[in-house]
NUMI-996368 format. One record per residue: x, y, z of N, C-alpha, C in turn; residue in three letters. Coordinates in steps of 0.02 Angstrom, whole numbers, plus 32768, in hexadecimal, padded with zeros to 4 digits. Each point is the difference from the previous one (the first is absolute). Layout:
XYZXYZXYZala/...
***
This chain:
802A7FC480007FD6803C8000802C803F8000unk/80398003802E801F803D8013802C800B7FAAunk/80047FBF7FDE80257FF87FD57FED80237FB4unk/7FB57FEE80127FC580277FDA7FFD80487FE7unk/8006801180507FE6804A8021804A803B7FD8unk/803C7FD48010803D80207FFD80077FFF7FA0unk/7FD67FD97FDE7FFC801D7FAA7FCF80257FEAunk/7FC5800E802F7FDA80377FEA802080298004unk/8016802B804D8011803380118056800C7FD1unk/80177FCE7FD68033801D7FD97FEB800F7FC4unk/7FC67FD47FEF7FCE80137FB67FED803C800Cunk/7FE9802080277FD98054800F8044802F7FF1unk/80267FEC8021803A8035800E801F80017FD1unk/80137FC67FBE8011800C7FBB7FDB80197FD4unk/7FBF7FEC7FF87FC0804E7FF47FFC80308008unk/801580238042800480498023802F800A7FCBunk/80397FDD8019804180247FD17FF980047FA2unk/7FDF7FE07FF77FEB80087FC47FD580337FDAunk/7FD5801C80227FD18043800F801A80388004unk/80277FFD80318039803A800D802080117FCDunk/802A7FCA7FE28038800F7FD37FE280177FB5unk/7FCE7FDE7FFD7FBF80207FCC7FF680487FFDunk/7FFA802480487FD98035800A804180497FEDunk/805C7FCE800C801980317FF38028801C7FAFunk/800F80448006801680027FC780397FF57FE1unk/800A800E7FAD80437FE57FFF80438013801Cunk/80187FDA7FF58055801B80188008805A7FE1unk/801B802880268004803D7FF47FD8802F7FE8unk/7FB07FE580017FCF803380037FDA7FFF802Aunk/80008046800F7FD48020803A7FB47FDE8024unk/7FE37FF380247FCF7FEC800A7FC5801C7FF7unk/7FBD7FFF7FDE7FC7802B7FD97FFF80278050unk/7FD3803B7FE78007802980457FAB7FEB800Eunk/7FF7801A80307FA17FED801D7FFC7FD27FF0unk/800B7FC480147FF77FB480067FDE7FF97FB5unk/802A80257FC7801B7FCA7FC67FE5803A7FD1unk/7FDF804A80237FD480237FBF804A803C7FECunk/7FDB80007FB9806880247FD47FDF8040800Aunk/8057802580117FF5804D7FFC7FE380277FD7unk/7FE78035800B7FE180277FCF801280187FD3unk/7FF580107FC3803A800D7FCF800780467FFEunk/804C80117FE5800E805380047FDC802C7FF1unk/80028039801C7FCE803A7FDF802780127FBEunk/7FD9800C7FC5802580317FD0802580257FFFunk/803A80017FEF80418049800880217FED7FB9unk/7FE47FE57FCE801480147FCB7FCB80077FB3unk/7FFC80107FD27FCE800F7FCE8011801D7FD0unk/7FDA7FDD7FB8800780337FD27FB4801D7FEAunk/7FF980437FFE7FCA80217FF27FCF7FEE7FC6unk/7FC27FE880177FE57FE17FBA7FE580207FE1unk/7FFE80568008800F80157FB9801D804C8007unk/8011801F7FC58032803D80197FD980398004unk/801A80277FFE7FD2804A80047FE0800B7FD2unk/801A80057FC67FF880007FBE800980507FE8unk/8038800B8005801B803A7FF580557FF57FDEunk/800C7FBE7FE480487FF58001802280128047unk/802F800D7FFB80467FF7800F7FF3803F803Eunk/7FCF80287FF97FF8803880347FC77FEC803Eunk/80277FFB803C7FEB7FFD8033800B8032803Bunk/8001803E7FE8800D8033802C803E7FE4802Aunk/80287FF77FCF80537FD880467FF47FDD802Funk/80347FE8801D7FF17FC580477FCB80198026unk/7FFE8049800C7FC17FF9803C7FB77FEF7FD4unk/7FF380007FBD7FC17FFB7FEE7FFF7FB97FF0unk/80567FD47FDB7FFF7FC3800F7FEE7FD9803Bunk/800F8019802F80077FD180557FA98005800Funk/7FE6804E7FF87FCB7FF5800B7FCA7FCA7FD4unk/800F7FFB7FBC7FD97FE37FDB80017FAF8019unk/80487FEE802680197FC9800F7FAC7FF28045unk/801B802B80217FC9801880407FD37FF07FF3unk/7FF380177FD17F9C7FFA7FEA7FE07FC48005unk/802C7FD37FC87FF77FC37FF4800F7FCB8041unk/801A8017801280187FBB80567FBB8018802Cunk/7FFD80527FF37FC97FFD80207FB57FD77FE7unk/7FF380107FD37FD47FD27FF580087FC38011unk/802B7FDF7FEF80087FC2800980047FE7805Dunk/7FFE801C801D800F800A804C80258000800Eunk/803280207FEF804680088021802C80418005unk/7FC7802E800A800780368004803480058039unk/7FF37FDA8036802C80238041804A80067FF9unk/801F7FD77FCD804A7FFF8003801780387FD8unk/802C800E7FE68012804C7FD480257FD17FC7unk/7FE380297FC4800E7FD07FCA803180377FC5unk/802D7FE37FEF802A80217FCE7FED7FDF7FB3unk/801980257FB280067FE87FDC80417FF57FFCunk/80187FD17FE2803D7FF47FF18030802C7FC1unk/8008803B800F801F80167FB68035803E8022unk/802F7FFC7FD0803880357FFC7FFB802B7FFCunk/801280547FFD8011803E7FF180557FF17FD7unk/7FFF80477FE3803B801A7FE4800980408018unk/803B801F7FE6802B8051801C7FEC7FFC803Eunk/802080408007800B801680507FC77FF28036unk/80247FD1803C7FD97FE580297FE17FB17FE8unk/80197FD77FC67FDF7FD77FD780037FCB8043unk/7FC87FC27FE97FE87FE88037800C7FA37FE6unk/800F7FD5803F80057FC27FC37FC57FEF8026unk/7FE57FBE7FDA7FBF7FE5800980047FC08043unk/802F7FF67FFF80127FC680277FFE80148046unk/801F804B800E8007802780357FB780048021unk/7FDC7FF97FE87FB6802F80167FD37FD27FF9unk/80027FBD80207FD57FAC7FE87FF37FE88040unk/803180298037800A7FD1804880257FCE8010unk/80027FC3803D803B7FF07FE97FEF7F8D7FF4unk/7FC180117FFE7FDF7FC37FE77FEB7FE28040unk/7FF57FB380127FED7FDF7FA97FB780157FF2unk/7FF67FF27FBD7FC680247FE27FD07FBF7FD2unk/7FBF7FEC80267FD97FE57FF17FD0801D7FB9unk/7FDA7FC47FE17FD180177FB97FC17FFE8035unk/7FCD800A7FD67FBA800080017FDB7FBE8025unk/802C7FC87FE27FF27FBC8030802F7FF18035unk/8033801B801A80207FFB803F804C7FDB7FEBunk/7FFD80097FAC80467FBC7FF7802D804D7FF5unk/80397FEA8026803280267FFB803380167FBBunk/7FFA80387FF4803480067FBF80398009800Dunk/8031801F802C8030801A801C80118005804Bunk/80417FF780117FF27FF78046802A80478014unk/8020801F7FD780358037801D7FE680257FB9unk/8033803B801D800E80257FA7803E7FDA7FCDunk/80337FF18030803A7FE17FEA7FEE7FCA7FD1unk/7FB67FD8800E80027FBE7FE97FC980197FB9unk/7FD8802D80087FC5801F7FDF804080187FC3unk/803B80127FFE803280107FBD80287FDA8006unk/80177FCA801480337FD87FF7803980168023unk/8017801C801B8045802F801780257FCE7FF8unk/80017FC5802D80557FDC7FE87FFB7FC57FCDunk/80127FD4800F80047FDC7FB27FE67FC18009unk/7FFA7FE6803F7FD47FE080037FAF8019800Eunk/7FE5803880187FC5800580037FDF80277FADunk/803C800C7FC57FFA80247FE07FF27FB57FC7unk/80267FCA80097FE57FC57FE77FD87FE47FFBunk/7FEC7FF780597FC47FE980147FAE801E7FC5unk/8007804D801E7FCE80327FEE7FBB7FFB8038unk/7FE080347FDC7FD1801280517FD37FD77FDCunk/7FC17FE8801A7FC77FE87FF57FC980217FD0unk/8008804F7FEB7FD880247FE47FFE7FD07FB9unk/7FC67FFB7FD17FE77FE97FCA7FC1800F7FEFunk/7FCE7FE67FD67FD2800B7FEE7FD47FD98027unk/800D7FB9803C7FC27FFF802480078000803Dunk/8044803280158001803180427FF380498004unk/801B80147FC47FF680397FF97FC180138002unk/7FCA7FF980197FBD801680127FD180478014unk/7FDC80117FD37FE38053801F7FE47FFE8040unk/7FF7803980157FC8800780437FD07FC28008unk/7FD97FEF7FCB7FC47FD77FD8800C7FC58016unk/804F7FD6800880097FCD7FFE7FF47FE37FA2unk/800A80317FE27FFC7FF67FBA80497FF47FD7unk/800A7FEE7FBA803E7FDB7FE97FFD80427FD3unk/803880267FEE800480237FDA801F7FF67FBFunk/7FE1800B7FC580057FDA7FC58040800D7FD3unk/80197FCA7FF78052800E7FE97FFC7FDC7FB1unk/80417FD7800B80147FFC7FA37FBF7FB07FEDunk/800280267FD27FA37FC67FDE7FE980168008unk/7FD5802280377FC6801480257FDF804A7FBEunk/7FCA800980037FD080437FDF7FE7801C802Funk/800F803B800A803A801D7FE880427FF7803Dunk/803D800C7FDF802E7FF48039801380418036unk/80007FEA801C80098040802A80318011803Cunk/802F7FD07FF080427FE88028801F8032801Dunk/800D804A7FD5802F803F80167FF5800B803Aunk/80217FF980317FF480158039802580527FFFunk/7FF5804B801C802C80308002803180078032unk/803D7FF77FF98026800D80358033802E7FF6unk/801D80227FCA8032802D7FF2803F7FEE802Bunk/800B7FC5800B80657FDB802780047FC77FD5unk/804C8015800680237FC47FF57FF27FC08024unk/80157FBA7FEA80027FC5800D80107FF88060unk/8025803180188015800D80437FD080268032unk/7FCC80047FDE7FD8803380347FFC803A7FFDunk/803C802B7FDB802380408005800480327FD4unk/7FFA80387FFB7FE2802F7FC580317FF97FD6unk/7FF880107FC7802B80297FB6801B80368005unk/805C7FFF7FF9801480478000800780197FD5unk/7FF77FDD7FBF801E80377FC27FCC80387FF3unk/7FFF801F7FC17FDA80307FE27FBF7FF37FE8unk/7FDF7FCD7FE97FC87FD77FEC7FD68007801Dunk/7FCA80087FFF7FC77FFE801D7FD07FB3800Cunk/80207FE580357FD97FC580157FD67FF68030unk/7FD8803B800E7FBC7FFF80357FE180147FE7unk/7FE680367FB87FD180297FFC7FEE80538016unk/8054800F800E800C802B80477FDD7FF48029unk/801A7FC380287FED800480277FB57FED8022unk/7FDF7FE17FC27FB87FF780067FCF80307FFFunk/800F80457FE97FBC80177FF9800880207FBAunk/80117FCA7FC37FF780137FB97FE67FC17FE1unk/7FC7801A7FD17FCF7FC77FEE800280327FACunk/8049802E7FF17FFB800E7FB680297FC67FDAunk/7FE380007FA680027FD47FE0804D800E7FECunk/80427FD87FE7803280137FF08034802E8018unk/7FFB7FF48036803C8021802F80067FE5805Dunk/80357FD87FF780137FDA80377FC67FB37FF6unk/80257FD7802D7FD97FBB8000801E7FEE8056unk/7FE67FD580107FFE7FD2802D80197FC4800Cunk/80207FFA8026802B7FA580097FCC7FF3802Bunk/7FEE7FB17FDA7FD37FD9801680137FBD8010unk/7FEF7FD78038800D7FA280067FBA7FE87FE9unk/800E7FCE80047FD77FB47FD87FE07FFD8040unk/7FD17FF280057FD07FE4803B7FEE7FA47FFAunk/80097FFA7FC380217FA8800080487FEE7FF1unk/801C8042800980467FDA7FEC80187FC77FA9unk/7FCC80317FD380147FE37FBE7FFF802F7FD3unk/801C7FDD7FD6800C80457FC38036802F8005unk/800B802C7FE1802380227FEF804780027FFFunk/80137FC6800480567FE27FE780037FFF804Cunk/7FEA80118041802A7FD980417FC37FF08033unk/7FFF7FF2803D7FCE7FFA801A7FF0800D804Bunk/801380537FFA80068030802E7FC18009800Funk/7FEA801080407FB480068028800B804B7FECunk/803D802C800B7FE7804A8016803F802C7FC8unk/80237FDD7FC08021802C7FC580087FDD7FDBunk/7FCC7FFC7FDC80197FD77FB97FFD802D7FBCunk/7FD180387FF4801580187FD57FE980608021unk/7FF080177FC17FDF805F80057FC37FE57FD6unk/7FE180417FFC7FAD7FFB7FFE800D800E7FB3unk/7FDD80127FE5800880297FB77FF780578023unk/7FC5801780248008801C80157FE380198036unk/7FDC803980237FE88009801A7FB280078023unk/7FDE80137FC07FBB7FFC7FF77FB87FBC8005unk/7FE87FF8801F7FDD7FBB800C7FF97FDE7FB7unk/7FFD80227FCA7FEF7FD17FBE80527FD87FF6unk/8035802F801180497FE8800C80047FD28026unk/7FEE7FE78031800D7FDA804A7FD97FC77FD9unk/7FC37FF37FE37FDC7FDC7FF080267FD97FCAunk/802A80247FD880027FF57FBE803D7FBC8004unk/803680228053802A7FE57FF480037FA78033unk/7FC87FE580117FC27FDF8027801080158031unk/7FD1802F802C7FEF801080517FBE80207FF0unk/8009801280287FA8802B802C801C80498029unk/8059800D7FFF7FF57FFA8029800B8022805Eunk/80007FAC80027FFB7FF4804D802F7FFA8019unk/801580098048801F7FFC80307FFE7FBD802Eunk/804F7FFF802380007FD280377FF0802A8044unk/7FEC7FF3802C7FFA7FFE803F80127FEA802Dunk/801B8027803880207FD480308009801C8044unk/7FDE7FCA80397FEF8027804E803B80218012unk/800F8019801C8033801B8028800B7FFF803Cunk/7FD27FC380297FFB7FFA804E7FCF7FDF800Bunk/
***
């Protein structure tokens, strides 16, 4: 009997342990938090505008950019954080875009992360410049949680405006690569450096300099595929 008694009570206790070891997780990941329910996903702190002013290339400069940035998060509910557009100045006092983004990381519309620093958002060293950031055509996401339409797509509308170089960082020569600055929407004089919002086309596959606009004017911006639009990005 006692002989009995002494293989149940080891049958239970190899069960227990079996339950247990069930219940935990794998080797080197964290355990679900609230007895197994997943964290909430990030708030938005990054976006591209799903649609532009429609004025070309003129946005009354960064403060009418940042606000336009504003508008849209606001709607979308995310008004409380302070939202920048991502774009350069030139001449005196010129501004880089990278400077004025915060200092990450910066979530899309569904909570999946595009970038975790600025460093990694441009590649700075050579391995994160290999790697590349996560931005594409189905992260890159508007306020909307919408896909913004790139190479194939009718119409394409990939140009994102950013007036910097591949580094984040304004243009010093003589050229006009903002539009001055963003508040010129005339036809044939100055253009705009624009990135790919899928990262295709135009001989490389830069998110934020791949080519200039034709020119300034919204039938220009359109012509050369954009809308356009701007990136966005929380700053806190």
């Amino acid at each position: 009997m006692k002989k009995i008694a002494g293989l149940v009570i080891a049958l239970m206790i190899l069960v227990l342990g079996t339950v247990v070891l069930a219940q935990q997780p794998p080797a080197g990941q964290a355990p679900p938090r609230g007895g197994g329910a997943q964290a909430p996903p990030q708030p938005m702190s990054f976006f591209i505008t799903s649609v532009g002013k429609g004025d070309g290339a003129n946005y009354g400069g960064l403060t009418g950019a940042d606000a336009y940035c504003q508008q849209m998060a606001t709607a979308a509910g995310r008004g409380m954080s302070t939202w920048h557009a991502y774009l350069s100045t030139q001449g005196p006092g010129a501004v880089n875009a990278r400077d004025r983004i915060g200092a990450g990381p910066w979530y899309n519309a569904n909570g999946q992360r595009v970038a975790m620093n600025v460093a990694e958002l441009h590649g700075d060293t050579i391995d994160q410049a290999r790697i590349g950031n996560a931005l594409g055509k189905q992260l890159s996401l508007t306020e909307k949680k919408t896909i913004v339409n790139g190479v194939g797509d009718m119409p394409n509308q990939h140009d994102i405006l950013t007036g910097s170089q591949p580094d984040g960082r304004a243009y010093t020569d003589a050229a006009d690569h903002t539009c001055s600055n963003y508040t010129s929407n005339a036809d044939g004089r100055g253009n705009v450096q624009l990135g790919h919002s899928d990262k295709q086309g135009g001989g490389n596959s830069s998110w934020n300099s791949t080519h200039a606009s034709r020119g300034c004017s919204q039938p220009n911006l359109v012509q050369t595929g954009g809308a356009g639009l701007l990136y966005c990005f929380a700053t806190n």
